[in-house]
N, C-alpha and C positions, 0 to 999 in steps of 0.2 A: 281756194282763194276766190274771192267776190269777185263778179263780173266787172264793177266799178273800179274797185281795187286795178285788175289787171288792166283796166284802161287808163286807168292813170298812170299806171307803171307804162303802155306802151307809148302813152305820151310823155311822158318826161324819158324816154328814151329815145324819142323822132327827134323832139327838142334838143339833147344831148349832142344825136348824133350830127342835128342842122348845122350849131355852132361849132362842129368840129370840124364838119367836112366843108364848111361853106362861109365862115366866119372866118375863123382861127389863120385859114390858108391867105386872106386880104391883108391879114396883119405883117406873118411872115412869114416863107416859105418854108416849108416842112424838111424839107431837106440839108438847108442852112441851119433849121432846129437842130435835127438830127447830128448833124456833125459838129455842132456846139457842145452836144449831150455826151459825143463817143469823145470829147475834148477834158472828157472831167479824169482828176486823179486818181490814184487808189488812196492815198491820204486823205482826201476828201469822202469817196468814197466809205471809208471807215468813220469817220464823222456823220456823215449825213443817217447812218445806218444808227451809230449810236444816238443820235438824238432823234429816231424814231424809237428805238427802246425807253429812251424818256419821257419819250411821249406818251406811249402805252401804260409804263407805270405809274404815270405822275396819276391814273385814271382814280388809282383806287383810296387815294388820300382823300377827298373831299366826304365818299360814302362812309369811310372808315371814322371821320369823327362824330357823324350824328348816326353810326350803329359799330361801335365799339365791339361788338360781339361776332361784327364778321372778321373772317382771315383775309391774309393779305390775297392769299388765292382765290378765295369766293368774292372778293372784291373786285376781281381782274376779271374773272369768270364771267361774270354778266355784268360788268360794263362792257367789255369786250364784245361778249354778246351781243345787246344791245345796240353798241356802234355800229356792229357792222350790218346788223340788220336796217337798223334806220338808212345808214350809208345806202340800198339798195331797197326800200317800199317806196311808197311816195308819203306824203304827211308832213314830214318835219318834226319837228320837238315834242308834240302831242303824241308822235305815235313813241316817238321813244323813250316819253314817263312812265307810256304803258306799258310798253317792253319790260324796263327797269323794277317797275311795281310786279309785272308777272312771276319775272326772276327770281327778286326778294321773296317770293309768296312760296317758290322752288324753296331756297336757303331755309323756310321756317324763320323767317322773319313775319311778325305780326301785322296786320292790316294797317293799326294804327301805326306803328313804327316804320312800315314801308310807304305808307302812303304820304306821310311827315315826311320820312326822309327823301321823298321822291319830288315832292315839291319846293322843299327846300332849298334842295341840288340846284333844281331845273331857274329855280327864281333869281341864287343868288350866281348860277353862270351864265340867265340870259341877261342879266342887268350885267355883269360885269363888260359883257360883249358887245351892247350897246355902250358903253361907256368908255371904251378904248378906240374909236374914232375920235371923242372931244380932246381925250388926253394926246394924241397922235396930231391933232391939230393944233394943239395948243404949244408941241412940239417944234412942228415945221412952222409957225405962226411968224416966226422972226426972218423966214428968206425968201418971202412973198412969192410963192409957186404955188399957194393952191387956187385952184380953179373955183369958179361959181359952182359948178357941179357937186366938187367934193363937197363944198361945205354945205353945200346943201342936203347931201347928205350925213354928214357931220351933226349940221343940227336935228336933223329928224330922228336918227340914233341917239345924240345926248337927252332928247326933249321924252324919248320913251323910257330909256332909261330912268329918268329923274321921274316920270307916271309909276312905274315898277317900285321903285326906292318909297315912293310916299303913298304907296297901297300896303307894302309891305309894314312900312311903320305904323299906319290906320291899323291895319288888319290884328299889329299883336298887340298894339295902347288902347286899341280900342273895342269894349265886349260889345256893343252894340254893334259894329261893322262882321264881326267876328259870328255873330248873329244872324246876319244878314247871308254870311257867306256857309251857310248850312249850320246845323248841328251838331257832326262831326268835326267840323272844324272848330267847334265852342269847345269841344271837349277835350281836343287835340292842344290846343293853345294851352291851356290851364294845366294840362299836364305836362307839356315839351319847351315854356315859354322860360321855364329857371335853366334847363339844360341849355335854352340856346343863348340866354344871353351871356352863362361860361362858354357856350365853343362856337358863338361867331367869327371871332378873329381868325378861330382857329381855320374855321372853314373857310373864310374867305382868304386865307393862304396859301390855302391848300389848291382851291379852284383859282387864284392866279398863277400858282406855279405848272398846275394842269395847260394854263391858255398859255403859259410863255414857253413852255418846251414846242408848242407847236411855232409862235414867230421864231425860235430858235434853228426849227428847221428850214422856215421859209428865208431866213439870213444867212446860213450857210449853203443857200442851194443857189442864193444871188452869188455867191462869191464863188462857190465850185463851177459856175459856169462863165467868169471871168469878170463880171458886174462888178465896180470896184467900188469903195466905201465912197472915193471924189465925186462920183457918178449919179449913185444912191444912195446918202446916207444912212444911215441906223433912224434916224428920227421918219425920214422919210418913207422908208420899207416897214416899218411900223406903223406906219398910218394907213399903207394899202394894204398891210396884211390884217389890221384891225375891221378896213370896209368890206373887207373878201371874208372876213370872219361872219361879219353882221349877215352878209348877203347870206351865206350858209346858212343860218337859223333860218331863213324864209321858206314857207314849205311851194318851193316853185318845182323842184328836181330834187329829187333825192340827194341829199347832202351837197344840194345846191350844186350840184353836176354843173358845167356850162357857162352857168350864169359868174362863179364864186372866180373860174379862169379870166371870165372876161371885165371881171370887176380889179381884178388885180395888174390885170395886163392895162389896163387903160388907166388907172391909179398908176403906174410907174412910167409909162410914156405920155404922161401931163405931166411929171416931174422933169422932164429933157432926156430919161433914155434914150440915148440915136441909135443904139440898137434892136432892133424892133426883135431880132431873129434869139439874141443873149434873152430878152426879156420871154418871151415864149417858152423860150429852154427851159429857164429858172421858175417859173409856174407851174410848166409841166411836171419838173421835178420836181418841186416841192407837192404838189399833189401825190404824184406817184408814190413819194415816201411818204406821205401822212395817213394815204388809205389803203393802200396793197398791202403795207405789213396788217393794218388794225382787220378788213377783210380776212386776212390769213390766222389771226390771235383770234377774231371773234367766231369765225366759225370751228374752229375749233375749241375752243368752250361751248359752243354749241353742242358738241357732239360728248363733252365733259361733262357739261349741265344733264342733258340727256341721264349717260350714263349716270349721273348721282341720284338722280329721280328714280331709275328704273333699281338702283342698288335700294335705296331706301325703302321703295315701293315693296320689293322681293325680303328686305329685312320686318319687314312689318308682316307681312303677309306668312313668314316663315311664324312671329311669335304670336 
């Protein structure tokens, strides 16, 4: 590992640990957390579990429409991968098309088929993610609680989004731009641009249902920890789990460690949570369930991935 590398990784781990040890504790006391968290069901519990397994599988529907020829396994395999790697380098979204691209190249997926499909992923769920802060505001818009702040982040997420949306429509109407933006990509267009305008829809169903099994767990983890819908609404916890999405694509901490807690906690006590100690809890957890299990699925395809390389490697080498 690069000396650069590991210094960003030790900084975005000082940083981590600042806001945990010296933030986190001003908001609400860790111990009143704690006995919040030993407060949750087994009911719940079994919920909160299964909709981290929705979470994981929902991963491999978006890859699967624009490479039809992966399995459902090699689909899971290095997305999996992939998350949970990004989850822990530092980079953000950059390092993990490249992860995805290396993967594919594992699977015997083609340069040009994985590199399409890697950009295509990556385009149409950082736009979707910029995009569900306006829809989240437009939401709460009728019960006059949101703050200057939000919306001003609100509009800096809708306004990149709508840049993304009309680069992407330049980029396939137009061969000049498409020109512009290399010669691989002139060649990529003309050959992938009939396949995508049949499996847009498709795709973009696919990586919504991907991004809402994750607010599905940040809503059940507000209510297993006692947060009630009078409190927080459904419109509302989807607006801060929209901002705490957005903050996560920023390459500040690895999978926005830190910063993605403190974006959510402070997005739900501007809404009138009074309890500071329930809202703590229900971030934690929902953290806790979005990334422990994908950590645990992804390194293990890691060591799957592995062995299929080193199998294939040895089948080749045999004939």
């Amino acid at each position: 590992m690069r000396l650069r590398t590991v210094l960003k990784l030790g900084l975005g781990v000082g940083i981590v640990a600042a806001l945990y040890l010296f933030v986190l504790p001003r908001i609400a006391d860790y111990s009143a957390v704690g006995h919040q968290l030993g407060t949750i069901s087994s009911p719940w519990m079994v919920a909160l579990a299964a909709g981290a397994l929705l979470d994981i599988v929902t991963t491999a529907p978006p890859w699967r429409v624009l490479l039809p020829q992966l399995s459902w396994l090699g689909a899971l395999t290095f997305t999996q991968a992939s998350t949970a790697l990004t989850s822990v380098l530092p980079g953000g979204a950059p390092v993990g098309m490249a992860l995805s691209f290396g993967f594919l190249k594992r699977l015997r997926v083609s340069s040009g088929e994985a590199g399409f499909a890697v950009a295509l992923t990556g385009i149409w769920s950082q736009g979707l993610i910029l995009l569900y802060p306006l829809v989240g505001a437009v939401l709460v818009l009728g019960t006059g609680r949101l703050s200057g702040t939000t919306l001003a982040i609100v509009g800096a997420s809708g306004g990149a989004a709508g840049v993304i949306a009309l680069l992407v429509v330049l980029a396939f109407r137009s061969p000049r731009l498409a020109r512009r933006l290399g010669d691989r990509f002139t060649q990529l267009r003309s050959e992938q641009l009939g396949a995508l305008r049949k499996r847009w829809p498709a795709l973009t169903l696919a990586t919504v249902a991907n991004h809402l099994s994750a607010y599905l767990v940040f809503e059940l983890s507000l209510r297993a920890v006692g947060i009630t819908v009078s409190e927080i609404p459904p419109s509302e916890s989807f607006l801060a789990w929209s901002i705490g999405r957005a903050i996560s694509t920023l390459p500040l901490t690895p999978a926005g460690a830190g910063f993605v807690e403190l974006g959510l906690i402070g997005t739900l006590v501007g809404f009138g949570a009074v309890n500071h100690a329930d809202v703590v809890a229900a971030v934690l957890l929902y953290r806790g369930v979005i990334v422990l299990p994908t950590l645990l699925a992804g390194f293990t395809s890691l060591v799957l991935l592995r062995y299929r390389t080193a199998s294939t490697g040895s089948s080749r080498g045999s004939s």
